[in-house]
Structure formats: structure tokens, C-alpha cells
DOBAZA-473663 format. One record per residue: x, y, z of N, C-alpha, C in turn; residue number from 0. Coordinates in steps of 0.2 Angstrom, whole numbers, always signed. Atoms other than C-alpha are relative to their C-alpha. Layout:
BEGIN
((X,Y,Z),(X,Y,Z),(X,Y,Z),NUM),
...
END
This chain:
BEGIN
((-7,+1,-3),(-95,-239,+175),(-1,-3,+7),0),
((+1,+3,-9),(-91,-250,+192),(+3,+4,+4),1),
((-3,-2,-7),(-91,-243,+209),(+4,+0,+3),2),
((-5,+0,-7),(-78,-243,+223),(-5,+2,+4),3),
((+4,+2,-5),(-89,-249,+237),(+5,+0,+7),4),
((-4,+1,-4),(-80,-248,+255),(-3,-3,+5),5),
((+5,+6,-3),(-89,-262,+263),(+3,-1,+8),6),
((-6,+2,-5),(-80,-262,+282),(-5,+0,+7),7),
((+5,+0,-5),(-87,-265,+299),(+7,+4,+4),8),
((-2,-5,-6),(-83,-252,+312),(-3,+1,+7),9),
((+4,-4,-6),(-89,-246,+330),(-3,+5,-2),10),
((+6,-6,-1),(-102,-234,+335),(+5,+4,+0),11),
((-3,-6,+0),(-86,-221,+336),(+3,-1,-3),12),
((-4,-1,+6),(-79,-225,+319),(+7,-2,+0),13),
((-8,+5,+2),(-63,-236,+321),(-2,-8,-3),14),
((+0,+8,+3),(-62,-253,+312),(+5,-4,+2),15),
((-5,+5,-5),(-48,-259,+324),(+3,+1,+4),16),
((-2,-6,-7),(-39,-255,+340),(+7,+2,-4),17),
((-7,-4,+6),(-21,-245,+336),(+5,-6,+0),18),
((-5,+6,+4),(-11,-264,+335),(-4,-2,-4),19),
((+3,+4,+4),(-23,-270,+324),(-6,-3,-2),20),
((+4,+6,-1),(-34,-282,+331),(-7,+3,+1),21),
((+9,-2,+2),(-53,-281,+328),(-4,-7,+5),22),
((+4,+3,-3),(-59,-294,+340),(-5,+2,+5),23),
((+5,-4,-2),(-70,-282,+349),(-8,+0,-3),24),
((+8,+1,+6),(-85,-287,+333),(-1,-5,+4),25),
((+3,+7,+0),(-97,-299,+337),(+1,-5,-7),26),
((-3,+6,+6),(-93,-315,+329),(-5,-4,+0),27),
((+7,+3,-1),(-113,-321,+332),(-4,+5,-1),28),
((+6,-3,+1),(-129,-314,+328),(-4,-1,-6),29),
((+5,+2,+5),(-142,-313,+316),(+3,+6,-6),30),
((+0,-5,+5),(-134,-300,+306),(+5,-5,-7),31),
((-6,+5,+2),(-121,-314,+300),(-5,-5,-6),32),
((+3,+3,+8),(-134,-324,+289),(-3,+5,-4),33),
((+0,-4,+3),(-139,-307,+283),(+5,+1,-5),34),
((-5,+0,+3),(-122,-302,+278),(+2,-7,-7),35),
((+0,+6,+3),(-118,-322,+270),(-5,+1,-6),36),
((+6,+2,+6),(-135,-321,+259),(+0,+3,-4),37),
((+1,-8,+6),(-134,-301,+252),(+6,+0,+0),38),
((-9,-3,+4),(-114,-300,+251),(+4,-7,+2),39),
((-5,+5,-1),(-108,-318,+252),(+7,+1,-3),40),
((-8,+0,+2),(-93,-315,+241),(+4,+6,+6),41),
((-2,-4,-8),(-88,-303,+259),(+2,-7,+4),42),
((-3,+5,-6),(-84,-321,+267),(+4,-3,-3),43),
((-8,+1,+3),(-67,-327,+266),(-2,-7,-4),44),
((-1,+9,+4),(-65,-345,+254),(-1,-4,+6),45),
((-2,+7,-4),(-61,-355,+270),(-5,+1,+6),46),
((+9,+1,-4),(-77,-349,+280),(-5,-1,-4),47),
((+7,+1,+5),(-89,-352,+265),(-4,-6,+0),48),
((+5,+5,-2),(-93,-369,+269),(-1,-1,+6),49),
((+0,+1,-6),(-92,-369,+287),(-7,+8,+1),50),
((+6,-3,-1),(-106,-356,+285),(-7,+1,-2),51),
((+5,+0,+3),(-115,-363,+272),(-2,+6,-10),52),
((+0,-7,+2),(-110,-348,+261),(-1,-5,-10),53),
((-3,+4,+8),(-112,-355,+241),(-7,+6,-5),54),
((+2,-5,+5),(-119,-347,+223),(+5,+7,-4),55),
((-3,-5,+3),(-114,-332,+215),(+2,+5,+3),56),
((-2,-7,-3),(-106,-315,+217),(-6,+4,+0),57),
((+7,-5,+0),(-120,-302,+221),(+2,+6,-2),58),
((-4,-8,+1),(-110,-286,+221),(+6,+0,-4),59),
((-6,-2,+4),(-93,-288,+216),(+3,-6,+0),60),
((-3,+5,+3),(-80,-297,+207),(+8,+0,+1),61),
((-7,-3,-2),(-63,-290,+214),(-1,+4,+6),62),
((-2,-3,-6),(-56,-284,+229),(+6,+4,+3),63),
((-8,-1,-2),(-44,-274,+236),(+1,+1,+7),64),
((-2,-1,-5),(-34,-273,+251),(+7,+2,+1),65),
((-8,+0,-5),(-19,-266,+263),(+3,-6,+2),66),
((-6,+4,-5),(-5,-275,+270),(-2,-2,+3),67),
((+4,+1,-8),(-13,-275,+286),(-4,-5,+0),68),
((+6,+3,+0),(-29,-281,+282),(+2,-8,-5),69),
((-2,+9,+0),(-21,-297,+271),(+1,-3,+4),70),
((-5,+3,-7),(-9,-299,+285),(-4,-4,+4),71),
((+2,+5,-3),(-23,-306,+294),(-1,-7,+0),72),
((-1,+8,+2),(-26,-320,+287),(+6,-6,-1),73),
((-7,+3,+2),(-10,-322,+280),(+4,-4,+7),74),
((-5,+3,-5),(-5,-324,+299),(-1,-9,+1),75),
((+2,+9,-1),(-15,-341,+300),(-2,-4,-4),76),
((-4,+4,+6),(-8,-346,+284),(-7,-1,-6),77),
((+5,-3,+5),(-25,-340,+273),(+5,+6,-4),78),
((-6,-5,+5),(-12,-332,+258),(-6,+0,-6),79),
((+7,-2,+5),(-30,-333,+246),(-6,-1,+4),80),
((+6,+1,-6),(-43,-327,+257),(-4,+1,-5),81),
((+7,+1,+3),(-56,-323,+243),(+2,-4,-7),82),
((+0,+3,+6),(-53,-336,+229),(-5,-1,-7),83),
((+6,+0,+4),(-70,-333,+221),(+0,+10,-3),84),
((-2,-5,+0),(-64,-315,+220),(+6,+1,-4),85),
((-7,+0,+3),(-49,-307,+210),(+2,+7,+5),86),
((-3,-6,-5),(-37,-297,+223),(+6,+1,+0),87),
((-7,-5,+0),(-25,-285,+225),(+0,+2,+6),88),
((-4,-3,-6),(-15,-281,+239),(+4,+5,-1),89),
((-5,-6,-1),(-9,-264,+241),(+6,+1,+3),90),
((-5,-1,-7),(+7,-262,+249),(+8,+2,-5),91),
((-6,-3,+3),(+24,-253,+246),(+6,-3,+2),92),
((-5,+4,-2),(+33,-264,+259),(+2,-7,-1),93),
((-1,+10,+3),(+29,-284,+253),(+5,+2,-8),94),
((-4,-1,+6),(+42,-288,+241),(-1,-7,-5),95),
((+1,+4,+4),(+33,-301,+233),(-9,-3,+3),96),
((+7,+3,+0),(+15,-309,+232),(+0,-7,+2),97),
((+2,+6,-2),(+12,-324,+244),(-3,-4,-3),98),
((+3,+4,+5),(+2,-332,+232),(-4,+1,-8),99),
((+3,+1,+8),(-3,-336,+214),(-5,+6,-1),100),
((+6,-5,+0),(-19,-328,+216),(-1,+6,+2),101),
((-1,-6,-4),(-16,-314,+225),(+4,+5,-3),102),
((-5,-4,+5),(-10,-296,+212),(+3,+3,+7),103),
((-2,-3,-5),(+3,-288,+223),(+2,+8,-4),104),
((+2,-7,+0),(+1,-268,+221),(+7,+4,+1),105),
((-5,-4,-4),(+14,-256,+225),(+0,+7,-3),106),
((+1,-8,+0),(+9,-241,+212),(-6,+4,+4),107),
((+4,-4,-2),(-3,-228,+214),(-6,-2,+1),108),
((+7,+5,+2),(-20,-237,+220),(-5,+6,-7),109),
((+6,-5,+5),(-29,-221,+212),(+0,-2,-7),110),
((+0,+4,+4),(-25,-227,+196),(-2,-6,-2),111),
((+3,+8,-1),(-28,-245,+199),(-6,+0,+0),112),
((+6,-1,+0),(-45,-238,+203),(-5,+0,-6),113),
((+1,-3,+6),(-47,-229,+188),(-3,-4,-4),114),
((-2,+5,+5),(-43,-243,+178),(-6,-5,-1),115),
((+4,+5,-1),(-53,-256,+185),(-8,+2,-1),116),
((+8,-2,+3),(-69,-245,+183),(-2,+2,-5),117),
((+1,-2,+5),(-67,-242,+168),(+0,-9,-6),118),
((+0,+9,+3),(-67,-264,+164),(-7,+1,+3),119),
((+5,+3,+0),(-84,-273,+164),(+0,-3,+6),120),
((+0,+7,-6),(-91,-284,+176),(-4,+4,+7),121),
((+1,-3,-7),(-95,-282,+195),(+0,+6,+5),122),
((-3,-5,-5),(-91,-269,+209),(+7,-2,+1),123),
((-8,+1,-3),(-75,-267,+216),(+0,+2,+7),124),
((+1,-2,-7),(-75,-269,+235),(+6,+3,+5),125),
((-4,-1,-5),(-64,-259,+246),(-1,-4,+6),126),
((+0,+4,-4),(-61,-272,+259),(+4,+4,+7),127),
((-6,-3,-7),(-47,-262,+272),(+6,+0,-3),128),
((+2,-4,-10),(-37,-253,+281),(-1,+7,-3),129),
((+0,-9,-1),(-38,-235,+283),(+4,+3,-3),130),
((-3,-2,+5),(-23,-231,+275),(-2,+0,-6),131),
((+4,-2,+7),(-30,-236,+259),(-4,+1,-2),132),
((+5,-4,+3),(-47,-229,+261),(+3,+7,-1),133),
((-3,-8,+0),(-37,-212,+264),(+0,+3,-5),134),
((-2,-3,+5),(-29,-213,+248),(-7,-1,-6),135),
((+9,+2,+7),(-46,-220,+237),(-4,+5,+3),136),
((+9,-3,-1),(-57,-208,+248),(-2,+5,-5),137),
((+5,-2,+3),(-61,-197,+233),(-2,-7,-8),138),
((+0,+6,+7),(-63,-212,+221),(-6,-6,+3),139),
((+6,+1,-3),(-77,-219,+233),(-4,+0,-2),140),
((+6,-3,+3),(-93,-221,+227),(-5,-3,+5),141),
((+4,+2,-7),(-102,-230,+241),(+2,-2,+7),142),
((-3,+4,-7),(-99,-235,+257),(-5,-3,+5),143),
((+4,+3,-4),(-108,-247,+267),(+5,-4,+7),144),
((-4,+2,-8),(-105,-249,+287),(-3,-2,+3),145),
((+3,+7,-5),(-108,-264,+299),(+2,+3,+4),146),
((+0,-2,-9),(-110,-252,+314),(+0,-4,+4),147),
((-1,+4,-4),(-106,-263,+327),(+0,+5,+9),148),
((+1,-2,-8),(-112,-259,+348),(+4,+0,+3),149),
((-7,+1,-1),(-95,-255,+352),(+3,+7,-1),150),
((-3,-5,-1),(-86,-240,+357),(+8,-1,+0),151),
((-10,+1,-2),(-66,-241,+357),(+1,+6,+5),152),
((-3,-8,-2),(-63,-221,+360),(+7,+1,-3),153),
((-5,-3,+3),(-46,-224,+351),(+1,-7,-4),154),
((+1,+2,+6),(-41,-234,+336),(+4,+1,-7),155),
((+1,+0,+6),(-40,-236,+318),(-4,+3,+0),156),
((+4,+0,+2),(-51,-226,+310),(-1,-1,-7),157),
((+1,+3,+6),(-62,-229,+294),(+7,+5,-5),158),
((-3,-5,+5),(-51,-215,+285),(+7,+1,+3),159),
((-5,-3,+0),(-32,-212,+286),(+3,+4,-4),160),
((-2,-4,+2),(-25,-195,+281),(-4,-1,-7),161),
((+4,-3,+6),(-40,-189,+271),(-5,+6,+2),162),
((+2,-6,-2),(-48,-174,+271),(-5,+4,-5),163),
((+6,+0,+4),(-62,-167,+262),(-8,-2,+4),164),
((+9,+4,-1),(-82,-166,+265),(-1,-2,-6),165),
((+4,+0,+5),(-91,-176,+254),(-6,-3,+3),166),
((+8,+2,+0),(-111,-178,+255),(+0,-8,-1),167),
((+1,+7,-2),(-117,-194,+259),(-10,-1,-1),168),
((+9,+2,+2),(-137,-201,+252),(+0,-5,+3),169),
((+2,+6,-5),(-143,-215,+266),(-2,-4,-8),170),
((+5,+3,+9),(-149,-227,+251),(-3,-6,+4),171),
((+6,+8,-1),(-155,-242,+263),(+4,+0,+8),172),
((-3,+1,-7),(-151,-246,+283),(-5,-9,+1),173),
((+3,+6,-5),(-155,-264,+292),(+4,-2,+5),174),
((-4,-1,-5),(-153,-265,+310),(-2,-9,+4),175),
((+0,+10,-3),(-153,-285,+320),(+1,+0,+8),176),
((+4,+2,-7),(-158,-290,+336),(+7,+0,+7),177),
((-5,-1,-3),(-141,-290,+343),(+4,+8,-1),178),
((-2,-10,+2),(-139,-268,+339),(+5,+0,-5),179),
((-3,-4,+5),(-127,-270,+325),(-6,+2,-6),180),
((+5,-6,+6),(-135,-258,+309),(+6,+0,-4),181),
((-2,+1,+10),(-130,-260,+290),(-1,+7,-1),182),
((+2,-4,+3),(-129,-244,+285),(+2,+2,-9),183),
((-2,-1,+7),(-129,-241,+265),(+1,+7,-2),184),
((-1,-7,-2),(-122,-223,+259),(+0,-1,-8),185),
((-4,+0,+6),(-119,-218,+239),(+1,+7,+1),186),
((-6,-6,+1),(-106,-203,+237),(-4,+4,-3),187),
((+4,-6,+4),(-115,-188,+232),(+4,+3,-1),188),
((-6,-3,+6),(-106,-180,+218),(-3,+9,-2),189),
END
């Protein structure tokens, strides 16, 4: 059966954006970046892929999901198919239509959407963002890999909105890069 991976870069205190939105606090250089591009190329948008070099196959996954929020960014600087090498869906309750061809526009119960997709062939399935909808998917996680980033907010987004629950976490692999962000790999212990 395929995964729900939640692949998301966050601070050393666990937020993935400040409380408007904006994530420009990550570095946008370093060595962790041709990492990232080689072992999870299909994680780089269509319209950075050759201004990075990024080319070849999917490695992990074949589909994507995402919040409102987290399309919106792109959306704002007119990227309406940010992963074209990818099939994605956008969760959201408020869009009352899908910006583009390519792009499934969501508005049931992700849980089920999850279900479904893991129960099809093929790839991984990558939770891309936000918080919100890890909240709702967090018991439907099976992995989560996080691009620690040398960076404190104190307040924020965090990785999880209105979820609740321990679950055990298995470290399954870590690489850390010369400018201190750290790849942490986890799989959900059941």
C-alpha cells in the first residue's frame, strides 16, 4: 500500500511559516539544495526544474496534495501547475473552482481522499502543506521527513493544526549540511 509522507521544511521550533504566511526566513542556498533536487527532485516546482537542473524520474512520489494556502503561493506569481510532473490536489472548502486543468480541486473529506489514493498503485503520496491539513491527515501519516532549518520564529504556523494524539516516531535516516539545516527522516510507528 502507498504512504502519506509529509515532506515540509520547518524551523528548529517547529513552524513552517510565520502567522501571515510567508516562509522567507528558509535559506534559499546551500548544499542541502542539490541534495534535496537529486533524492526528492519531484519536491521542485515545474518552473524551478530547469533553472536547477532538476530532470529524470519521480523517486518517491507520483501525487501531491496540498492546502489553499500552500497553492496560493504560487498561484500568487501566476504558477496555477506548480507540480506538472506530479498529479495534484488541492484541498480547500473555500476555492469555488480549480485554477487550472491540471490541478484536482478537493473540497470533501481529505481522510478519505487519503484512503483511496493508498489503496491505488504507483508511488508515494506527498503531503506538501499547511498545517491545517496535516492536522486533519495526522493520523493517516505514515512518514514524515523534515528539513530542519537554523531558525527559530517563537511563533508561527506550526507543522500540525488542531491535532492531537501521540504517535511514536522510528528516526529511519538523518543528513545534516554545512550551512546546519538537517533532513530528518521519521516512519510512524503503529
Amino acid at each position: 500500500m502507498r504512504k502519506l509522507t509529509y515532506f515540509i521544511a520547518c524551523t528548529a521550533d517547529g513552524f513552517i511559516a510565520r502567522e501571515n504566511g510567508s516562509f522567507d526566513f528558509f535559506p534559499m542556498t546551500g548544499d542541502h539544495l542539490p541534495h534535496i533536487a537529486a533524492e526528492y527532485p519531484e519536491t521542485i516546482p515545474g518552473h524551478l526544474r530547469d533553472l536547477l537542473g532538476v530532470r529524470g524520474d519521480n523517486k518517491h512520489f507520483d501525487t501531491v496534495l496540498m492546502g489553499r494556502n500552500t497553492y496560493e503561493v504560487g498561484a500568487a506569481i501566476g504558477v496555477t501547475n506548480p507540480y506538472p510532473h506530479l498529479r495534484q490536489y488541492v484541498i480547500s472548502r473555500t476555492l469555488a473552482g480549480s485554477p487550472d486543468p491540471a490541478v484536482r480541486l478537493m473540497s470533501e473529506d481529505p481522510v478519505e481522499l487519503v484512503r483511496e489514493l493508498k489503496r491505488e498503485g504507483g508511488l508515494d503520496i506527498w503531503l506538501c502543506g499547511g498545517a491545517r491539513l496535516a492536522g486533519a491527515l495526522y493520523e493517516e501519516i505514515d512518514e514524515l521527513i523534515l528539513k530542519v532549518n537554523p531558525v527559530m520564529l517563537g511563533a508561527g504556523k506550526p507543522l500540525f493544526e488542531q491535532a492531537s494524539g501521540v504517535r511514536g516516531l522510528e528516526l529511519t535516516g538523518h543528513e545534516t549540511f554545512s550551512g546546519g539545516v538537517a533532513i530528518h527522516r521519521y516512519r510512524v510507528a503503529t
